[in-house]
Structures are given as C-alpha cells and as structure tokens.
C-alpha positions in Angstrom: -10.7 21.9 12.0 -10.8 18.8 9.9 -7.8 20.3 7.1 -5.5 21.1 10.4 -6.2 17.6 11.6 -5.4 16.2 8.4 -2.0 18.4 8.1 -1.3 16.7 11.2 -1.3 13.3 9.8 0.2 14.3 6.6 3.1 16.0 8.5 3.7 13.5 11.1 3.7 10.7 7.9 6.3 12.1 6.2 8.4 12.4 9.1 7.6 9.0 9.9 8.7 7.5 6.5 12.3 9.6 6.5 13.2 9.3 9.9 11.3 6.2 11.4 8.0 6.3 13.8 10.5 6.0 17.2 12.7 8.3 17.0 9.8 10.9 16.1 7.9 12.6 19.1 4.8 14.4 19.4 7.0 17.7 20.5 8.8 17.3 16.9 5.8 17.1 14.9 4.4 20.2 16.8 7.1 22.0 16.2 7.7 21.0 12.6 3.9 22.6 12.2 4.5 25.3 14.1 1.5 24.0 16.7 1.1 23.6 20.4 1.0 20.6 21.5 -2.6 22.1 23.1 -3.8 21.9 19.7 -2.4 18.6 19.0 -4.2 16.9 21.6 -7.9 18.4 20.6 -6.9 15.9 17.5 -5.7 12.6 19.2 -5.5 11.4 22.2 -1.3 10.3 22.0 0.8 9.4 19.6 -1.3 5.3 19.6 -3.7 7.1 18.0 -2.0 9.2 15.5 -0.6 6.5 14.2 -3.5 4.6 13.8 -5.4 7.3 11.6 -2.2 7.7 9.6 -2.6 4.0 8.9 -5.9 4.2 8.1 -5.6 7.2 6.3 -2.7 5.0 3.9 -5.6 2.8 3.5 -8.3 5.2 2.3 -5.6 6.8 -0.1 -4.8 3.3 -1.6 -8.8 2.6 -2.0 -9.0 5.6 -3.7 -6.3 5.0 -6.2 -7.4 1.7 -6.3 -10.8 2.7 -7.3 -9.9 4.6 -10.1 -8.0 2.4 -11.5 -11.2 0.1 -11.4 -13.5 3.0 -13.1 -11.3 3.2 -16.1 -13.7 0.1 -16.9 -10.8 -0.8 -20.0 -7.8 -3.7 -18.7 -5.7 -2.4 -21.0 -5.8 1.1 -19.9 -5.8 -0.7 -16.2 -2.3 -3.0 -16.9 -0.5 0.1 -18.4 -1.4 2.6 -15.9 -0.4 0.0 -12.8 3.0 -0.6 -14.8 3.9 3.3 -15.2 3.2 3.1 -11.3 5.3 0.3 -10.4 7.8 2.5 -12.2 7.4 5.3 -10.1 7.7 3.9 -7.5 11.3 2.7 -8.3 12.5 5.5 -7.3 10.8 6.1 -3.9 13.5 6.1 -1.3 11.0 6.6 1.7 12.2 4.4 4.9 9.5 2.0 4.7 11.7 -0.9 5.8 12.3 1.3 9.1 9.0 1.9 9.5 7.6 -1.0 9.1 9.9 -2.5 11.7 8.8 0.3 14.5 5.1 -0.8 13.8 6.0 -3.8 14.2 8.3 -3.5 17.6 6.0 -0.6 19.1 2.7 -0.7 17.8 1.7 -4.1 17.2 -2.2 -4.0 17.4 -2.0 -1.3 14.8 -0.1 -2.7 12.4 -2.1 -6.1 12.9 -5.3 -3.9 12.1 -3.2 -2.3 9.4 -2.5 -5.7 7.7 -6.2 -6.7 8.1 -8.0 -4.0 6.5 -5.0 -3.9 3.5 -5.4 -7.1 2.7 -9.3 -6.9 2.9 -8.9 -3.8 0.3 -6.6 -5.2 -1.8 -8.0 -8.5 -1.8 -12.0 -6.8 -3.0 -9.8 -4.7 -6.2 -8.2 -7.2 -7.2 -11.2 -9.7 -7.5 -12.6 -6.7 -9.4 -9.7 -5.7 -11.8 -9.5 -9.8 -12.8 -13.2 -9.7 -13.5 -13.0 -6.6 -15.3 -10.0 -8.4 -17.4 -12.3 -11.7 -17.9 -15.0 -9.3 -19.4 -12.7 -7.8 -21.8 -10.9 -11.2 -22.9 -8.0 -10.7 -21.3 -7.9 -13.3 -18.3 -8.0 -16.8 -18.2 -11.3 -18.1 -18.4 -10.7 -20.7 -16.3 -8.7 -18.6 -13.5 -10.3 -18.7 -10.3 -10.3 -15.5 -9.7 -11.5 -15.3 -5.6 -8.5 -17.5 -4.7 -6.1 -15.6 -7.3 -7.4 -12.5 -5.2 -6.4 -13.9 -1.8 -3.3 -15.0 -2.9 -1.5 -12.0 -4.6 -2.9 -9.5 -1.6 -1.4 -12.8 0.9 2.2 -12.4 -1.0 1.6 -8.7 -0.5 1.0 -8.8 3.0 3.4 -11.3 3.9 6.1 -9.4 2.1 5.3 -6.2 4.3 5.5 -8.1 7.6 8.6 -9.9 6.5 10.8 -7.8 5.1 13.9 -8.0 7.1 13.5 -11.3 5.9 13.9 -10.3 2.3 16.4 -7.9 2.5 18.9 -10.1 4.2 19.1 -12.1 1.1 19.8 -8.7 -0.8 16.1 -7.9 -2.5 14.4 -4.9 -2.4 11.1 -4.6 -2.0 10.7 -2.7 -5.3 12.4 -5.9 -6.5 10.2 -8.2 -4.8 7.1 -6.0 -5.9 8.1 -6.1 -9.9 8.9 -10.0 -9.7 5.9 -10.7 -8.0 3.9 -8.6 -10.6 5.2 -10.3 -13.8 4.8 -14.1 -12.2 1.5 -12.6 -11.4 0.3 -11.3 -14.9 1.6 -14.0 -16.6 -0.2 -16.2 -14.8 -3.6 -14.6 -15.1 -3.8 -13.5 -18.7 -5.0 -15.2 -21.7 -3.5 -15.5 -25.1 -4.6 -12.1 -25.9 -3.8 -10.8 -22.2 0.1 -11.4 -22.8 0.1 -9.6 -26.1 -1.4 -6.8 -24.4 1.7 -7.1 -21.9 4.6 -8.1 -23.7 3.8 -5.3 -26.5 
C-alpha cells in the first residue's frame, strides 16, 4: 500500500516539474499510472493534498542527503562532494521556475509550509556542517556560525520565492545558486579552509 502511494507522488512529481502543477490533473496522473482514480483517492483526499506530501516528501529527501553529507564527519570530503553536486545540478532542466510560480498562484498555504520547514532543515545542516568545519580547522574561528546558518538558508529561501524576480534580470537559478556558494565559502573558511577550496 505504502510503495503504490509513494509511486503516486513520485509520478505525479515528475509530471509536475516538466509540465507545471496546473496544467496537470488528477485524471492525467491516473492514467499516466495506469490507476483508477478509485485507488487514487484511498491515498489523498484531492490534489491540496497530493501536493502537500510531494512537498514534504522533497523535504524528507533533502534531509536525507543532507544527513549524509553531515555523517561523512570529514569537511573536506563534505566541500568536495557538495561542489560535484552543484555541478550536477547544472544540467537539470526540470521546470522549477514554473512550478514554483503555480505553488505560489494556487497553493499558497503549501508552499508557505514548504518554505518553513526548508528553511528550518536547511538552517539545522548547515549550523552542523560549519561546526563540523570549525572542528577540523577549516572555518573561521570567529564566525558566528547560528546567524551564518540563518542567513545562507534566508538567501535560499528568498531566492525560491523570488525567482521571477531573478530571471528577469537574466540569472539562472543555477547561477544564482553557484554565486551564492563561492561568496558563501569564502566567507566562512579559514586560511586553511580556502586552500582546501581553491585547490
């Protein structure tokens, strides 16, 4: 029960990121699966709630990668591992601008929830991951690392929600992402830290 629930919100994501959240309708995802639209509703209530799980299921997947990252217990292994991610990502030509604009226009309380609990996560990993770099030498020993926290995860939220706002001056959010990164590091690390990054 809980892997056909889970196909659900797999399936309906994907569609979601190529062809926006709007334009998608419970009858497509049903029949993309192959499903009734019986079965669908034993899983959630309407499409509200679909896309709330799926939101929260983004969540949960980015804690997890998140975590791992954290239990290599090495920043070195940590900054080289989120670089050869930020690279992948390049590449990702998903339609997150379009749907982050339908959460917006159609679902606000989601995506308000959504931009709570990702700030919340990312905020609590990223506290870690600069402690875990002040324990290995790495970071500034006189960072403030709570408020360095709050502020990357803010630039990442803020970046989500206002991305039309950033596009129209030409910037991608890959862009935006990589920039923010590098001010970022550089900020953070000590004399050793920016060997570590620059080699």
């Amino acid at each position: 029960m809980e892997n056909q629930k889970q196909q659900i919100i797999k399936t309906a994501g994907e569609m979601f990121f190529r062809l926006g959240i709007r334009s998608v309708s419970i009858d497509d995802i049903c029949r993309e699966l192959g499903m009734s639209k019986k079965t669908f509703y034993v899983y959630f209530a309407g499409k509200d709630e679909l896309v709330a799980q799926l939101l929260q299921s983004n969540i949960d997947c980015m804690a997890v990668k998140l975590r791992e990252l954290l239990e290599l217990h090495d920043f070195r292994k940590l900054v080289k591992t989120l670089l050869r991610r930020q690279q992948a990502e390049k590449n990702d030509v998903r339609r997150v601008p379009q749907l982050v604009y339908d959460l917006k226009k159609y679902y606000p309380k989601q995506f308000a929830e959504f931009q709570k609990n990702t700030f919340r996560v990312q905020k609590e990993y990223l506290q870690a991951y600069l402690e875990q770099g002040l324990h290995d030498g790495y970071v500034r020993s006189d960072l403030d690392i709570e408020l360095t926290a709050v502020l990357l995860a803010k630039i990442h939220s803020d970046a989500i929600r206002d991305f039309e706002q950033i596009e129209a001056h030409g910037i991608t959010m890959h862009q935006l992402s990589h920039t923010a990164m590098d001010i970022f590091v550089r900020g953070v690390l000590s004399e050793e830290g920016m060997k570590l990054y620059e080699s």
